[in-house]
N, C-alpha and C positions, 0 to 999 in steps of 0.2 A: 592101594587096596585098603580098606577101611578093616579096623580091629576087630577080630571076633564077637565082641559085643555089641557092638555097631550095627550089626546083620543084622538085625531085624527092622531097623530103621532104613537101613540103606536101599534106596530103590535102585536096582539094574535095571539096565534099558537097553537092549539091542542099537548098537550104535547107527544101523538103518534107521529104527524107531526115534533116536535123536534127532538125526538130521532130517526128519520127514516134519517130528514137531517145532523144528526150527523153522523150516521154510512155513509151516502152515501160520505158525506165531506173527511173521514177516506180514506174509499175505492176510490177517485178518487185520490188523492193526490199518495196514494201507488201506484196506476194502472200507475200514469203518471211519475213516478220514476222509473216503468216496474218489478219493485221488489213484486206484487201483486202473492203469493204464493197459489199454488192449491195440494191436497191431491190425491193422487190417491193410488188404489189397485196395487200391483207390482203383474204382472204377474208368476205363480209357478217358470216358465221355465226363469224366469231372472238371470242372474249372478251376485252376491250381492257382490258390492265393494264400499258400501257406510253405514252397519250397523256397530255396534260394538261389534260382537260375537265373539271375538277374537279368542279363543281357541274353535269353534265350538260346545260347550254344548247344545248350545237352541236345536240342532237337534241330540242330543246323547239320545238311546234310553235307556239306565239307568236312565237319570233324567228322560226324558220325565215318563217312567213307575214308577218312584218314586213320581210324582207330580201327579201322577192317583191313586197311591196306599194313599199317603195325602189324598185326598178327599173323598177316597172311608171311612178311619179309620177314619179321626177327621170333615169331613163336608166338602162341597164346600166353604165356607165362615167362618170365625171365628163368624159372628155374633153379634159383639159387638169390643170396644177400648179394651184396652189393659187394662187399670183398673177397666174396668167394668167386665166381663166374657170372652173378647176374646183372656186372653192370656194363650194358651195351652201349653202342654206338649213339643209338636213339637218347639214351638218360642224357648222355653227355653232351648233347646237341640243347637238350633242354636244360639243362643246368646251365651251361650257358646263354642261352636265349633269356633265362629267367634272370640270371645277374644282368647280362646287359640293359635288360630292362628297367629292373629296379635300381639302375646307379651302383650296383653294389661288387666287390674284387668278383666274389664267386659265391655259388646257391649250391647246397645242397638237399636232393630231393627222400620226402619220406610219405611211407603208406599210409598217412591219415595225417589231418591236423591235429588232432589228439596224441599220436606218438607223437609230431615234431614236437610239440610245446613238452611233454612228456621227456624226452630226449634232450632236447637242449637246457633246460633246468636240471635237470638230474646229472647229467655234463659237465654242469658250469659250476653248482654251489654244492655246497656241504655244509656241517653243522656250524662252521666258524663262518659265514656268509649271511648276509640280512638280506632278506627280501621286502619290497615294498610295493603291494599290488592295489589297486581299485577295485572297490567293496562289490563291483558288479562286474568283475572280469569270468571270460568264461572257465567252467568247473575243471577243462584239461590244465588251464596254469594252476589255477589249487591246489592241485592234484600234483602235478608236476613239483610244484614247491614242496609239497609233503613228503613225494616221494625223496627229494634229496638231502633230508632232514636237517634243513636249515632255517634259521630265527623266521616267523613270515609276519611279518603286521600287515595289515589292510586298512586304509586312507579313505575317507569319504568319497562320494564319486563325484570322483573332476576335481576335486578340492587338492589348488595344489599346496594352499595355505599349511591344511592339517596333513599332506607330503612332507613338507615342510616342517614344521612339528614334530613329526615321528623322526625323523631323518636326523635333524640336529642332537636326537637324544644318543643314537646309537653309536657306539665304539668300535662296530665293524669295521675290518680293513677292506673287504671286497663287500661293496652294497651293489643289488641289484633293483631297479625299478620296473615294475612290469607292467603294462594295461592291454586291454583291447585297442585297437583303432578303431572301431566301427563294435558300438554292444550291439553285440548280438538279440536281447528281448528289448532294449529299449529304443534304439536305432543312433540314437545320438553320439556323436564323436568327440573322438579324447583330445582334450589342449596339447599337442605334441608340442609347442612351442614353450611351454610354459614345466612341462614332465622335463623337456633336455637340459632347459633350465636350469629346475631345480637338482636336476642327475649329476650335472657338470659341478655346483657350487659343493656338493659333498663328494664327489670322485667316484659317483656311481657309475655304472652302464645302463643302457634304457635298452631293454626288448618289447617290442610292440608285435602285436599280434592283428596283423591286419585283415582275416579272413575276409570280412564283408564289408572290405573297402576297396583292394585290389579290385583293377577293372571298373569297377563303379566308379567313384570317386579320383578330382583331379583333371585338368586339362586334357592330360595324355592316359586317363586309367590308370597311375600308377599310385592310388590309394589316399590315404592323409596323410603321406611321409613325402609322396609327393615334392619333389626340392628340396627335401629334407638328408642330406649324406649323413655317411657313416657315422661320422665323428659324432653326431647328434644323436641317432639313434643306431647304436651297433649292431643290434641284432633284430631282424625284421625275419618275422615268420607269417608267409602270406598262405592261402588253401588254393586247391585248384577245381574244387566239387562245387564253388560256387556261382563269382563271373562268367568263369572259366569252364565252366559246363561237364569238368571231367569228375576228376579223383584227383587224392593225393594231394602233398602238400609239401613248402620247400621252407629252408631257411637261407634267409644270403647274408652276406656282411664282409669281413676283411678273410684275406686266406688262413692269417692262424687262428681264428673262431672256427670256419668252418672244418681245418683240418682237425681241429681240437676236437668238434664234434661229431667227426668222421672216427674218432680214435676213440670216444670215452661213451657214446650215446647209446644205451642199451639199446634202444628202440631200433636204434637205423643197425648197428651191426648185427643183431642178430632176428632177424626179418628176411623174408624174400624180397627181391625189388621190385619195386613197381612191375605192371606188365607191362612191355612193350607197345602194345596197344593204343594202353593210355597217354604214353608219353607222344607219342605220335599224333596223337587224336589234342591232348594241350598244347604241344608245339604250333599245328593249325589256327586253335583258337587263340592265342596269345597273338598270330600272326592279321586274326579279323580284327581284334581287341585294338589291335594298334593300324590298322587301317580303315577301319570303319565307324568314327566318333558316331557315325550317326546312330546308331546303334545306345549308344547311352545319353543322344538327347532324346531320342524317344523313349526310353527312362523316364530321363527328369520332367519332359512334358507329363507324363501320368501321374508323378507324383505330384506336382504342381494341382492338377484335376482333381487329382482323388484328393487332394487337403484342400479344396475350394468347396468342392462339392460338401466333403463330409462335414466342413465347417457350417454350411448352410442347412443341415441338418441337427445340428446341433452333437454332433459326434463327440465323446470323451478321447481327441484326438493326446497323445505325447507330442513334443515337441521333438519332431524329427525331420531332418531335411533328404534322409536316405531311401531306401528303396523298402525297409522295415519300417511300418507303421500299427505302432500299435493302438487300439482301443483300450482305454483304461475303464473294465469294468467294478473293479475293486473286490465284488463277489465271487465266488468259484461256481456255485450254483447259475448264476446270470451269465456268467462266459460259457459253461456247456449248456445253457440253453438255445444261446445266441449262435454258437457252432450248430446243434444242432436243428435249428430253423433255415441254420446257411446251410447245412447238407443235406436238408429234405430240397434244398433245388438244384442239388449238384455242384456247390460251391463249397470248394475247401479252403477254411484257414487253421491258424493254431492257437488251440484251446491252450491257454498258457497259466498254469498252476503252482502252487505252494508243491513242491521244492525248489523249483527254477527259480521262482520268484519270490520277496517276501509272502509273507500273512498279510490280506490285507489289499494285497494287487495285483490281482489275478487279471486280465488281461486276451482278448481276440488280439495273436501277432498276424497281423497282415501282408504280406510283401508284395512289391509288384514286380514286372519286368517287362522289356523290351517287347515279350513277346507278345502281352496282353494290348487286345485292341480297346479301342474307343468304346465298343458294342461290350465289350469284357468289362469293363470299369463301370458302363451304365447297370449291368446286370447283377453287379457285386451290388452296388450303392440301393440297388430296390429291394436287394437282399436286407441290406441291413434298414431300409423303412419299416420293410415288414417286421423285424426283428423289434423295431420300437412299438410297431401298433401292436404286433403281440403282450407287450409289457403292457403298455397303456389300458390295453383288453385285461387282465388280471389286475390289475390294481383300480377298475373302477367301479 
């Protein structure tokens, strides 16, 4: 409380009245950087070249009916955490299936990719722990790292030289290295062989975050880690709302990692578990994923298309070999114009902007999947001629 004499100076404010000028301070600031994001319902009838259903499962009528027959046998909801009553028969069938998969002792499952990576960083390190992540990993390891308040530097991307570098400098007894497998806005994948590498000659651990590799990526769909064991890469946290068509997300590796992070991960103990449902409905699709390669060469034949095609176009393509292609427009103005030319014909992608990305590289992310036909890729691709002759048309 400010001094008697102070009172005429001092403005009071309804503490309502603060936090209303707070949020409105937020929102103009974003509005006047034009970067002010709105939610909308996608219409049925859209052409969807902006999710990440890679291998087309969300709409494959197996899961779907396996993820009716979950709810119908064990409940619409588990009811409860995972240590308390909510962890069924179903979880535990899929934690299993998902270790055997990935080569790994045991997985355990969490409600989003963002708590797993949330969870097992806040788990693992503390202030006396150095982290060391790639400059373009996704914002739940950031996050994660911060939340567990320990040293974090970040490495150039892909650079395992300037890894290296950072790494020889620090005195931590427990280092951690961390990347994506598969980025997420740029498409291109992490040197895992060259990260375990460098992990091994300082006495790190390597956690990869494979979200948008599992399934896609690899002989047998089992990501960039792919022959990659434990010993290389300890801790692999893969998603299941991607390949895998569901929700939810898991971490596997050796049994006292994961019991460690069964015991100390905020995220996973104090959460409902997954619904039953879902776990029912990923158990399915893990079971097509690993029976039906065809399924992801008809993947790569699209993406193969679509980087021929948009080459011949003269396309500002990335260099990507994954099922994420981005267009590098550099502008923020010229990517929401270019989105919205694609969705005056019913074609969605991702208008990709400054905070995601730097200043500078703003970016149409593109994705494909299994599910997109031949007749779907000619349609996007006249989408974006038009999208050129509209520019041509203003600048001449």
């Amino acid at each position: 409380m400010p001094a008697p004499s102070a009172w005429r100076t001092w403005r009071w404010m309804p503490v309502s009245d603060a936090w209303h000028e707070r949020l409105a301070s937020a929102r103009d600031e974003r509005q006047h950087q034009h970067r002010w994001r709105n939610r909308r319902v996608m219409p049925s009838a859209t052409l969807d070249f902006a999710g990440n259903d890679y291998l087309g499962l969300a709409q494959e009528p197996r899961v779907q009916n396996a993820q009716a027959e979950g709810a119908r046998r064990f409940g619409a909801g588990a009811g409860a955490s995972h240590l308390v009553s909510g962890h069924l028969g179903i979880h535990e069938a899929l934690e299993a299936a998902l270790a055997e998969w990935t080569g790994r002792e045991r997985a355990l499952l969490f409600s989003t990719g963002y708590m797993a990576n949330l969870g097992v960083l806040q788990s693992l390190a503390d202030a006396h722990t150095a982290i060391f992540q790639d400059r373009l990993n996704h914002a739940s390891l950031l996050d994660g790292a911060t939340l567990s308040g320990a040293r974090s530097r970040r490495y150039h991307h892909r650079d395992g030289d300037d890894l290296q570098r950072l790494m020889a400098r620090s005195t931590a007894t427990h280092k951690l290295v961390v990347s994506d497998g598969v980025f997420s806005m740029d498409g291109d994948v992490a040197d895992i062989a060259t990260l375990a590498r460098v992990s091994r000659q300082h006495g790190a651990w390597l956690m990869i975050d494979d979200a948008h590799g599992l399934g896609v990526l690899g002989g047998n769909g089992r990501g960039c880690v792919e022959g990659v064991t434990s010993e290389d890469v300890p801790i692999l946290v893969g998603t299941l709302g991607k390949a895998l068509g569901t929700a939810g997300a898991f971490v596997a590796g050796d049994a006292a990692l994961i019991e460690h992070i069964t015991q100390f991960a905020r995220s996973y103990v104090y959460t409902t578990a997954q619904p039953p449902g879902i776990a029912a409905a990923t158990l399915e699709a893990l079971s097509i994923v690993r029976r039906e390669p065809q399924r992801r060469q008809q993947l790569f034949q699209h993406i193969d298309t679509f980087r021929r095609e948009a080459q011949l176009l003269d396309l500002p393509l990335a260099h990507s070999a994954t099922p994420i292609q981005p267009l590098m427009l550099g502008s923020e103005a010229r990517v929401m114009a270019w989105a919205a030319t694609l969705e005056q014909r019913g074609i969605s992608v991702g208008a990709i902007r400054p905070p995601t990305v730097p200043k500078g590289e703003a970016r149409l992310r593109i994705t494909l999947s299994a599910r997109h036909t031949e007749a779907d890729l000619d349609r996007l691709l006249e989408g974006l001629r038009a999208c050129q002759r509209e520019e041509a048309a203003c600048h001449a």
